[in-house]
GUKOL-915288 format. One line per 8 residues: their letters; for each residue x, y, z of C-alpha. Coordinates in nm, 2 decimals, always signed. Layout:
N
a) X/Y/Z ~ ...
! end
This chain:
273
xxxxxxxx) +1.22/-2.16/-3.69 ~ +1.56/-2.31/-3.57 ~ +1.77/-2.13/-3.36 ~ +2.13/-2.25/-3.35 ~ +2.43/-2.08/-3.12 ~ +2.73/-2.36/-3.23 ~ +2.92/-2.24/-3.57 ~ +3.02/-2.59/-3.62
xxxxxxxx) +2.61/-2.71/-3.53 ~ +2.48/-2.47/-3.80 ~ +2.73/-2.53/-4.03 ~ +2.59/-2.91/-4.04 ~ +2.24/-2.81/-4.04 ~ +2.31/-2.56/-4.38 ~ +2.52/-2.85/-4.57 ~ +2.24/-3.10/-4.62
xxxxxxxx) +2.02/-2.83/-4.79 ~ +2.03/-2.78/-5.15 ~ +1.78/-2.45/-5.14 ~ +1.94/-2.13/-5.21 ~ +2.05/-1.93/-4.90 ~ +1.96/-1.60/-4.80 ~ +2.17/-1.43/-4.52 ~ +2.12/-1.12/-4.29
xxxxxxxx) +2.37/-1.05/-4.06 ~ +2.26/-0.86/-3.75 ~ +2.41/-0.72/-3.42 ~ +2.01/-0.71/-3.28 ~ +1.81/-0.46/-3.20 ~ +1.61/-0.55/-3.48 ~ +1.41/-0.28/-3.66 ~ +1.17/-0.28/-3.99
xxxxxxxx) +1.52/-0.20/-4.15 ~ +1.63/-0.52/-4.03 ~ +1.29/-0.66/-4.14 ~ +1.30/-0.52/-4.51 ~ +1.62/-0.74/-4.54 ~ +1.53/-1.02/-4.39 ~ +1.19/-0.95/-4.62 ~ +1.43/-0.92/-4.95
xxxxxxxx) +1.60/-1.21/-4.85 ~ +1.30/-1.43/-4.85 ~ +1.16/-1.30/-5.23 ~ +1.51/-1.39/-5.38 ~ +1.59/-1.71/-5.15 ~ +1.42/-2.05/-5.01 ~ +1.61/-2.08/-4.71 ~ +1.69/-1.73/-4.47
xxxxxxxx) +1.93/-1.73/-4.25 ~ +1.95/-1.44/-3.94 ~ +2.25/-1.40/-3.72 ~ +2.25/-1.18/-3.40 ~ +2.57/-1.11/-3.26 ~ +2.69/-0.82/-3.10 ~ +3.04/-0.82/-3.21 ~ +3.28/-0.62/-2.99
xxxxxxxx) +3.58/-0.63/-3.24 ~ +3.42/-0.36/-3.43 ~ +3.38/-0.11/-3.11 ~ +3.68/+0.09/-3.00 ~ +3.78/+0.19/-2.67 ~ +3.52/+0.40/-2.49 ~ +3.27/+0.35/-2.74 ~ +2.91/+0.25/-2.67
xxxxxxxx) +2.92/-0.16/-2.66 ~ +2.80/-0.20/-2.30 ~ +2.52/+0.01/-2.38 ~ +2.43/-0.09/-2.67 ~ +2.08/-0.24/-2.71 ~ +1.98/-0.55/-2.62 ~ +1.68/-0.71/-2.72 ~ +1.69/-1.07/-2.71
xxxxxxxx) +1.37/-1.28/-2.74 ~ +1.16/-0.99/-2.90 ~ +1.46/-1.00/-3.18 ~ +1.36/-1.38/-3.20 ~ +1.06/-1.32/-3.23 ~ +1.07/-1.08/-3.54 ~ +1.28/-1.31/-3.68 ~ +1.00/-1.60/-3.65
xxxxxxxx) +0.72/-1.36/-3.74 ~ +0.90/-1.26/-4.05 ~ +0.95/-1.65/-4.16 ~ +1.32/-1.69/-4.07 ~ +1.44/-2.02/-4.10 ~ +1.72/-2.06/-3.91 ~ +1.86/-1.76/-3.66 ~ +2.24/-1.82/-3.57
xxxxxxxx) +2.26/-1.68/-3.17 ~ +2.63/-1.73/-3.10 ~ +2.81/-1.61/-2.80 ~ +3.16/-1.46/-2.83 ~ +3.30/-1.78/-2.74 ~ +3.22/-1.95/-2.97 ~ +3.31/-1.70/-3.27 ~ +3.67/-1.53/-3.13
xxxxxxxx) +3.96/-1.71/-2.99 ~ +4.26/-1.55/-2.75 ~ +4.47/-1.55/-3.04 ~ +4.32/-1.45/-3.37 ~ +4.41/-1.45/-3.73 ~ +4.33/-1.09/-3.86 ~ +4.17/-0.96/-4.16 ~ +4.25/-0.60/-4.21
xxxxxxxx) +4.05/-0.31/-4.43 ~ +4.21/-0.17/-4.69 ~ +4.50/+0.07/-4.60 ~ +4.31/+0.36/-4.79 ~ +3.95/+0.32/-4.79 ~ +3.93/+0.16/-4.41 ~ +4.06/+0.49/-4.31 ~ +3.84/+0.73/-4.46
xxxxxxxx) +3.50/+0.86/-4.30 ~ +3.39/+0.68/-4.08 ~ +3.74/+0.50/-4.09 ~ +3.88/+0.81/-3.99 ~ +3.77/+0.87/-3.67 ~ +3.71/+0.53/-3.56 ~ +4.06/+0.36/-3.65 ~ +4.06/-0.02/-3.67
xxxxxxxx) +3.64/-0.05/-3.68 ~ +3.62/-0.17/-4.03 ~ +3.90/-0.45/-3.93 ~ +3.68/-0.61/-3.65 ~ +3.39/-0.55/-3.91 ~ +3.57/-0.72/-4.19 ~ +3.66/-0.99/-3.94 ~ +3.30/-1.10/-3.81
xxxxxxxx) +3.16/-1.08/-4.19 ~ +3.43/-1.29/-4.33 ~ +3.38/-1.60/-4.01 ~ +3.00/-1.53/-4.07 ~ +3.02/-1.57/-4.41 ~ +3.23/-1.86/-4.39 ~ +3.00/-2.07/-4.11 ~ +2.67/-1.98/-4.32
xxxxxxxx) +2.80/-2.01/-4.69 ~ +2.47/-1.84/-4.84 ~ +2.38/-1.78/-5.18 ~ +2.33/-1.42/-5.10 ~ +2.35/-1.17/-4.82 ~ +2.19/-0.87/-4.74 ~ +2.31/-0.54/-4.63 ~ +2.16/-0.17/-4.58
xxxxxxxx) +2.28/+0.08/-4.77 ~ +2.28/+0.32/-4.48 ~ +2.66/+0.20/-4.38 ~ +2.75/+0.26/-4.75 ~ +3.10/+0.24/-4.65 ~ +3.06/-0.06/-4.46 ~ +2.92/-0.25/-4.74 ~ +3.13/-0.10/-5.01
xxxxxxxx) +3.44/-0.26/-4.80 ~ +3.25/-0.61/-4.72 ~ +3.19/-0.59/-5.15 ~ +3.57/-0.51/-5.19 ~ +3.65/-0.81/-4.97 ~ +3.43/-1.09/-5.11 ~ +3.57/-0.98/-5.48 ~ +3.93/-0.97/-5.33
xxxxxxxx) +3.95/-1.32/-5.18 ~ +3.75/-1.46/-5.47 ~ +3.42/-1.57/-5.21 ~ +3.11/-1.72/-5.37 ~ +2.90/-1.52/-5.24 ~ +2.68/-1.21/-5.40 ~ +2.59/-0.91/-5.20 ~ +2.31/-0.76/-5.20
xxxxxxxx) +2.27/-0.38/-5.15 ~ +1.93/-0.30/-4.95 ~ +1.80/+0.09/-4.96 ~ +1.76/+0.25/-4.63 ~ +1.41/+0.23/-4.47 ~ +1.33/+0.56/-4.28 ~ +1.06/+0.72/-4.05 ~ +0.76/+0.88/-4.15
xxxxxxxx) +0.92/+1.23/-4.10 ~ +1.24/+1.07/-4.30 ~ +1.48/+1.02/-4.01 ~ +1.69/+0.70/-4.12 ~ +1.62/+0.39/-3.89 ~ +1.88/+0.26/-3.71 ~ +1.87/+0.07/-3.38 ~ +2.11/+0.34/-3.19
xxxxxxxx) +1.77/+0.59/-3.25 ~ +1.70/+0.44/-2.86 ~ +1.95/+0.65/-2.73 ~ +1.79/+1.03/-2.86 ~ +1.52/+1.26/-2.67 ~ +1.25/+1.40/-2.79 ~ +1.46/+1.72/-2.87 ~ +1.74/+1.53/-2.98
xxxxxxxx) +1.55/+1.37/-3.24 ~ +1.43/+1.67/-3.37 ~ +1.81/+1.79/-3.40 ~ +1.88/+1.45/-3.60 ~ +1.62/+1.56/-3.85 ~ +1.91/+1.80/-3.98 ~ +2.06/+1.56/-4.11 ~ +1.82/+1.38/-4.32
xxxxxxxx) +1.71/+1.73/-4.45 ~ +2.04/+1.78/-4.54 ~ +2.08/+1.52/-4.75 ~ +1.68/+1.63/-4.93 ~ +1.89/+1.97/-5.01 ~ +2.17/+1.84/-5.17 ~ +1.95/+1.62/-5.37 ~ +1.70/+1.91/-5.43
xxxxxxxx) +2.07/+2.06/-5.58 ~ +2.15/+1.82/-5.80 ~ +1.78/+1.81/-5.93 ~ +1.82/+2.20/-6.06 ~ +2.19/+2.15/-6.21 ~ +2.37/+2.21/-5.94 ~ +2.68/+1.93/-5.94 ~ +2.99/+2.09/-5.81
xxxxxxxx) +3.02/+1.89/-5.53 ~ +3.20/+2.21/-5.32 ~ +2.90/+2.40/-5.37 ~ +2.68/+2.10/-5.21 ~ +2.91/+2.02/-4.89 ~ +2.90/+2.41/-4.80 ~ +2.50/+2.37/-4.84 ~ +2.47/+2.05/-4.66
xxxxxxxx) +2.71/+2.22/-4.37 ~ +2.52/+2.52/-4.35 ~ +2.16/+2.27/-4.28 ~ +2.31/+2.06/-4.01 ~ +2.46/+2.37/-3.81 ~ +2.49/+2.36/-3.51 ~ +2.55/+1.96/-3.50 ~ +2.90/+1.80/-3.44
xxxxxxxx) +2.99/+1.75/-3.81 ~ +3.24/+1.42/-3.86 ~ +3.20/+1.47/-4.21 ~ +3.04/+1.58/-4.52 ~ +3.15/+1.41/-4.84 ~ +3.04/+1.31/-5.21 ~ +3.25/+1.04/-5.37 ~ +3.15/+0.75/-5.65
xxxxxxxx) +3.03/+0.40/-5.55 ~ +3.39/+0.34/-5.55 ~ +3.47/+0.57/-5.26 ~ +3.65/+0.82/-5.44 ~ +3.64/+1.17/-5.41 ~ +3.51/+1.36/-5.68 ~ +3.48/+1.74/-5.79 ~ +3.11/+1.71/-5.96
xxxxxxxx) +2.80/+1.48/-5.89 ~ +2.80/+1.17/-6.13 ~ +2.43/+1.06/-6.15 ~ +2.41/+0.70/-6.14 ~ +2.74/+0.71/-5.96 ~ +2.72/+0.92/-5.65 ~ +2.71/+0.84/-5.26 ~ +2.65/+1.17/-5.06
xxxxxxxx) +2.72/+1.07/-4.70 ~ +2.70/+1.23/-4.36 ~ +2.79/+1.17/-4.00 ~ +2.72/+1.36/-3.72 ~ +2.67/+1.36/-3.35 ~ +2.38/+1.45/-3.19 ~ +2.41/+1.44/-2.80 ~ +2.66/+1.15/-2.75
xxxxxxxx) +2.47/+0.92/-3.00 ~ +2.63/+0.93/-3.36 ~ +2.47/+0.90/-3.65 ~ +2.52/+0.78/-4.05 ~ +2.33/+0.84/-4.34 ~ +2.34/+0.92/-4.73 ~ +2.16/+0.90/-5.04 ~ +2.27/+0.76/-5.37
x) +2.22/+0.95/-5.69
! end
């Protein structure tokens, strides 16, 4: 396994090979979420590419950056026990200048959810996916379906400035007792993992709902609301895979998504019917 920090130094290495290109972009912390990309990656590709970078355009003012984990070498080593070729380790040197060129998310769907109440994060995510894209040039890359609006936007960008590059939507890998992984789990107690449960079970009732004929989507928000009580509810909301809202569950065509806080430590998750 290479590891490689220079954009311009990997960009080299990736232009003399002729193999297809998997790519999983990262900000660390690695978990078997991570893994199962990186894992899907290597079925469908010859050559799999790994970035870790922490990229602080996409956290706002007072949110958790400094504190977010940080787990170097055992990330590398994941990556080389799961049969990464190449893991791109850039500082933020070397990605961001003083004075940027800016790509901006969409004036309506960047500001929805999770756009909502974190105005401006899907522009600094936009940015690092578009530079990452650009420096690694795969064949395919690999995202988690558990930021569905993240990768719904990053979908809506590579169609919109015509990029060769197909995206692949990953499902979301969750703990035994179903709790969604995610690399920001670190930060819950005991207790407050139990709390967080709510809101996986929240998202079995809506789809226990939908199972018996229940598709008014009104019905299922009020269900959903009254199963994550007493958490700090950003939202509740059922849309189509194109982010729009809609009055009664399509199947085949449904994203039921959820944030909430529990402690200081905010979660995401959904299911798609």
């Amino acid at each position: 396994m290479k590891i490689i920090s220079n954009p311009y130094e990997l960009k080299k290495y990736l232009n003399g090979t002729s193999q297809s290109v998997g790519f999983v972009p990262t900000m660390g912390a690695l978990h078997k979420g991570h893994i199962s990309l990186i894992k899907k990656a290597k079925e469908e590709n010859t050559f799999v590419v790994v970035s870790i970078f922490l990229n602080p355009t996409q956290f706002l003012k007072g949110e958790d950056l400094e504190k977010y984990p940080k787990k170097d070498e055992a990330d590398k080593k994941i990556c080389e026990i799961a049969g990464v070729d190449v893991v791109f380790f850039p500082h933020a040197k070397d990605i961001y200048t003083p004075d940027e060129a800016s790509i901006l998310a969409p004036n309506v769907r960047g500001y929805i959810l999770e756009g909502a109440s974190r105005p401006g994060h899907f522009n600094g995510v936009l940015s690092i996916v578009m530079k990452l894209l650009h420096i690694v040039n795969p064949t395919k890359a690999y995202f988690g379906k558990k930021d569905a609006q993240q990768l719904n936007l990053i979908s809506l960008m590579v169609k919109q400035f015509f990029m060769d590059v197909e995206i692949i939507a990953v499902d979301t890998m969750r703990e035994s007792d179903g709790l969604a992984l995610s690399s920001r789990n670190i930060y819950l107690s005991q207790e407050q993992r139990k709390e967080a449960l709510k809101i996986s079970v929240s998202l079995y009732e809506a789809s226990k709902m939908v199972s018996k004929k229940e598709l008014h989507t009104t019905t299922i928000i009020k269900a959903m609301r009254e199963q994550l009580a007493p958490l700090e509810i950003s939202y509740v909301e059922i849309v189509n895979r194109g982010f729009e809202p809609i009055e009664a569950v399509e199947i085949g065509n449904t994203i039921i998504l959820v944030e909430a806080k529990v402690g200081d430590t905010r979660l995401l998750d959904n299911i798609w019917l």
